[in-house]
C-alpha positions in Angstrom: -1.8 -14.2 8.1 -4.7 -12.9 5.9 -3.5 -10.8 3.1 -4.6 -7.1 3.6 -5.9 -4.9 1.1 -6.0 -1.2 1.3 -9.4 -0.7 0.6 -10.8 -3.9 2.6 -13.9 -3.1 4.8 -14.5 0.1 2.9 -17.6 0.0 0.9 -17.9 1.5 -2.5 -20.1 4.6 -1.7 -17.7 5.5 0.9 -14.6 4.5 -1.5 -15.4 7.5 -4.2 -15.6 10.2 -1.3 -12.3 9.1 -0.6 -10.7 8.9 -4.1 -12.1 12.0 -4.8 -10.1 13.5 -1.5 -6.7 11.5 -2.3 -6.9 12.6 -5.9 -5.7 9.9 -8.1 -4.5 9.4 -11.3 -3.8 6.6 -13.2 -1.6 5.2 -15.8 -1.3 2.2 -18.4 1.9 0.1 -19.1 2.5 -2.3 -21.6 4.0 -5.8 -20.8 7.6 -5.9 -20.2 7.3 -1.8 -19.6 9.3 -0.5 -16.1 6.3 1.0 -14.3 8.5 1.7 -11.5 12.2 2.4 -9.9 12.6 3.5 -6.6 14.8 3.0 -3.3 14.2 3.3 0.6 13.5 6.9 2.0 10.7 9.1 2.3 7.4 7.6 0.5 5.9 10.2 -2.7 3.5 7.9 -3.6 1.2 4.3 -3.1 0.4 2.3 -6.6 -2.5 -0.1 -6.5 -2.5 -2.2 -9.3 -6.1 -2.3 -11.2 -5.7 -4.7 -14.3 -3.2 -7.0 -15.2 0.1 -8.5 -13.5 3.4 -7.3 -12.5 6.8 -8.1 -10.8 9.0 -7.0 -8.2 12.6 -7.1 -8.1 15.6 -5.8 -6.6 18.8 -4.8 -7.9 21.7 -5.4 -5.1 25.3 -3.2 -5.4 26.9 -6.0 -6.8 24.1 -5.5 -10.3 22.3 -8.9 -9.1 18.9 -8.6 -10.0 16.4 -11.1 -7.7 12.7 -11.7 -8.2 11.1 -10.4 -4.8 7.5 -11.0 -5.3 4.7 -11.0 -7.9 1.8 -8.6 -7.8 -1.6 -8.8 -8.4 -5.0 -7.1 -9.1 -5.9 -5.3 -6.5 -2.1 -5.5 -4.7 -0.5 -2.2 -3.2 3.1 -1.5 -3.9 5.7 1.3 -3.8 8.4 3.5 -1.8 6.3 2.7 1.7 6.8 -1.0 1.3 11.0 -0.5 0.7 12.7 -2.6 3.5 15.4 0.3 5.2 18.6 -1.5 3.1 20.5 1.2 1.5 22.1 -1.7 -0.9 19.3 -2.4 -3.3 17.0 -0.4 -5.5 13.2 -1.7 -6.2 12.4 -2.2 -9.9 8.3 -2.9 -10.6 7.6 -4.2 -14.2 4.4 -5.2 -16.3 4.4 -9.1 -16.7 1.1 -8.3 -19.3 -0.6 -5.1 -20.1 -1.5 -3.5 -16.6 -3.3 0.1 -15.1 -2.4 1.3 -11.9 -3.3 3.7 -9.8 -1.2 6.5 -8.1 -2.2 8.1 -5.0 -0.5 10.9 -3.4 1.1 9.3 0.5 0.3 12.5 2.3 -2.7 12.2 1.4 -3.2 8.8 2.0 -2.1 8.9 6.0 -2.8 11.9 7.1 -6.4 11.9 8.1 -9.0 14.2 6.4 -10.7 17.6 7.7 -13.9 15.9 8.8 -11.6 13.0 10.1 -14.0 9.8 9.0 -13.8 6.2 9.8 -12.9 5.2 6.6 -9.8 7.1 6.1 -8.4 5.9 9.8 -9.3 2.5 8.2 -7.1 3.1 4.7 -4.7 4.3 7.2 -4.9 1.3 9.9 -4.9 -1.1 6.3 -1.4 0.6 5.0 0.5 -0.2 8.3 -0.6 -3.8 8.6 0.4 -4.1 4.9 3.9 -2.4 5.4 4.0 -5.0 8.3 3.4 -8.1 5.4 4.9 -6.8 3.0 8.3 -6.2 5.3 8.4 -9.5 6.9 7.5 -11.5 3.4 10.7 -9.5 1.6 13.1 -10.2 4.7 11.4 -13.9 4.3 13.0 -13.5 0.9 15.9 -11.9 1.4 16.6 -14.5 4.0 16.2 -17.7 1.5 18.3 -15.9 -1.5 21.1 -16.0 1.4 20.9 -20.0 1.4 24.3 -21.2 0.3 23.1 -24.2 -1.9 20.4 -25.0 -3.8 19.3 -27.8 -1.2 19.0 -25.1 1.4 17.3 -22.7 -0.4 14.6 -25.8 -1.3 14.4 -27.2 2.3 14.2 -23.7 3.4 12.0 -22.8 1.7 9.2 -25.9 1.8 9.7 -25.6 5.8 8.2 -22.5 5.6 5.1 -23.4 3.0 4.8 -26.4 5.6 4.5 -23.9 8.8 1.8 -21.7 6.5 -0.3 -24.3 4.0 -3.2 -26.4 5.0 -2.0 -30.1 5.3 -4.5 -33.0 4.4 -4.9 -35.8 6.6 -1.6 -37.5 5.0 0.2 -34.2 5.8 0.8 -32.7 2.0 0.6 -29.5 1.7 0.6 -27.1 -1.7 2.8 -24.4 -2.2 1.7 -21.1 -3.6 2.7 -21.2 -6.6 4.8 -23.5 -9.7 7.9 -25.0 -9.8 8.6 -22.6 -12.5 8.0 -19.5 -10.5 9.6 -21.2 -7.6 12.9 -21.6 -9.2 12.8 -17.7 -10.0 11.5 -16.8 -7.3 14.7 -18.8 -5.2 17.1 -17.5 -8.3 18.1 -21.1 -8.8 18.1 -23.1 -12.7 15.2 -25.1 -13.0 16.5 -28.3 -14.0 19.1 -28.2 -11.1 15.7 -27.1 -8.6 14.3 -30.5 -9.9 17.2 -32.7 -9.6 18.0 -31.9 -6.1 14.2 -32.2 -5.1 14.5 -35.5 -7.0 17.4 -36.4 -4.9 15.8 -35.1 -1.5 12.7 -37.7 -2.0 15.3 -40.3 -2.8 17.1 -39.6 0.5 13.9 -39.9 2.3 13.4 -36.2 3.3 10.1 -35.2 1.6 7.3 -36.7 -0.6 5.3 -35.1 -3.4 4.5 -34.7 -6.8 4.3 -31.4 -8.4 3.3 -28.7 -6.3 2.0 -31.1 -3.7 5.1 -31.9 -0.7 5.5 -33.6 2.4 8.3 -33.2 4.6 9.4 -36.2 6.4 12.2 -35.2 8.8 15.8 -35.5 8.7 18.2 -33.3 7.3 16.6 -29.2 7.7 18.0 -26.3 5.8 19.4 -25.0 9.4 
């Protein structure tokens, strides 16, 4: 599925009538800086991040912290995207020097007085990104849950398989490096790569790099 934006099909003259009736503000962090905390319940605000890059996280009961996803220019983020788990608190911080923007959620869904296109469309753009944004962090949730580190890898290239373009060999690329894989799976690195190393010895994927192929066998089921 095509990543939504909140602002997509809305063109700019029409985008500063609109800012001007959500009345914005906006606020710079410095890398490493917490730019926000929050848990499920009632949405105050949306943050759209202008400049720069940032992290999500959660924080479980148990005071594990997990890398959730990585935001970037032009990504919405915030109380409305909070899966309904009572067990974990959302922590957003600056990965470099970032602006966002803060926009008021009452004013963001309910529709204005002369009730225009483009705010149904803002509002039509936030539910299909709460519907992303919900299934990708369950998607998460689901491969932190792995028991091993071999599940959590075969898991985890079974879904990049089911979403990447394959070439004509069937290799596909995942999203994003080994590095930020390993984070992003809460695994050590060097253990990541040994048991990918032992997984194309065993016969059960191909690759090199980002590039993999799976090749049947053993699944993370």
């Amino acid at each position: 599925m095509e990543r939504q934006g909140i602002f997509d099909k809305i063109g700019r003259q029409s985008m500063e009538g609109i800012l001007s009736c959500f009345k914005p503000y906006w606020k710079e962090y410095a890398s490493g800086e917490t730019i926000l905390t929050y848990e499920p319940g009632m949405p105050e605000r949306v943050e759209i991040l202008e400049r720069g890059r940032a992290k999500l996280q959660i924080l479980n009961d148990e005071g594990d912290i997990f890398l959730i996803e990585r935001i970037r220019e032009g990504d919405v983020f915030g109380e409305p995207f909070a899966l309904p788990l009572d067990r974990f608190v959302y922590i957003v911080t600056a990965e470099t020097d970032c602006r966002v923007m803060f926009l008021d959620y009452n004013h963001v869904i309910k529709p204005c007085a002369r009730l225009c296109e483009h705010h149904s469309r803002i509002i039509s753009n936030l539910f299909i990104m709460a519907a992303q944004k919900s299934q990708m962090l369950s998607l998460h949730i689901s491969l932190l849950h792995q028991g091993t580190i071999r599940r959590k890898v075969l898991a985890y290239l079974s879904y990049a398989a089911s979403i990447c373009k394959k070439d004509a060999n069937g290799f596909f690329v995942i999203p994003m490096s080994l590095v930020d894989l390993a984070e992003y799976l809460n695994i050590d690195r060097s253990a990541m790569m040994r048991e990918i190393k032992a997984l194309k010895q065993e016969g059960l994927i191909d690759g090199n790099r980002r590039s993999f192929r799976l090749l049947g066998g053993e699944t993370a089921d």
